[in-house]
C-alpha positions, 0 to 999 in steps of 0.5 A: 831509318830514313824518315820516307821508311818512318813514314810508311810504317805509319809513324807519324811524330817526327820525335820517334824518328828523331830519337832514332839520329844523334844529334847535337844542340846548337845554341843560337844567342839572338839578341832582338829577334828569334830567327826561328820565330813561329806566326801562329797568331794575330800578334805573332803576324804584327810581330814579324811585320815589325821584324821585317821593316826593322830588317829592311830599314837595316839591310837599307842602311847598309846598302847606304853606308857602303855606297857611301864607302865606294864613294869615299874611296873613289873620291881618294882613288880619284885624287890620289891618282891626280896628285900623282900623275905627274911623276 
C-alpha cells in the first residue's frame, strides 16, 4: 500500500505502514560520529557544531593535500618534459 493510501485511511504511524514493505537492515559501522545524528537538544545543537568544524577542517584538508598533489605532479610533468626536449 503506498504511504499517500495509508495516510488517507487515517493511519498515522509510519510503523503500521512500514510492516507492510520488506525490508532489509543495513549496518552502518561509523566510527566518530553518527551519520544519522538527531538535534533534538541544546547539547545535541553543540554536538553537530562540533561535527560540522570537524567535517570542515577535513574536507579543508584535502582540498590542501590534493592541491599540493597537482602541484607535485606539475612540478614532474614540467620537468620531465624539459629533460626530454631535446630528443
Amino acid at each position: 500500500m503506498s504511504l499517500d493510501r495509508h495516510l488517507n485511511k487515517g493511519t498515522r504511524k509510519i510503523l503500521t505502514w512500514a510492516q507492510q514493505h520488506p525490508i532489509e537492515l543495513i549496518n552502518y559501522n561509523y566510527q566518530k560520529y553518527d551519520p544519522f545524528f538527531n538535534i533534538n537538544t541544546k547539547d545535541d545543537l553543540k554536538k553537530a557544531k562540533k561535527f560540522e568544524i570537524f567535517i570542515i577542517t577535513q574536507i579543508q584538508y584535502l582540498l590542501e593535500v590534493k592541491a599540493l598533489k597537482y602541484c607535485y605532479l606539475y612540478y614532474q610533468l614540467r620537468h620531465s618534459y624539459s629533460d626530454n626536449k631535446n630528443f
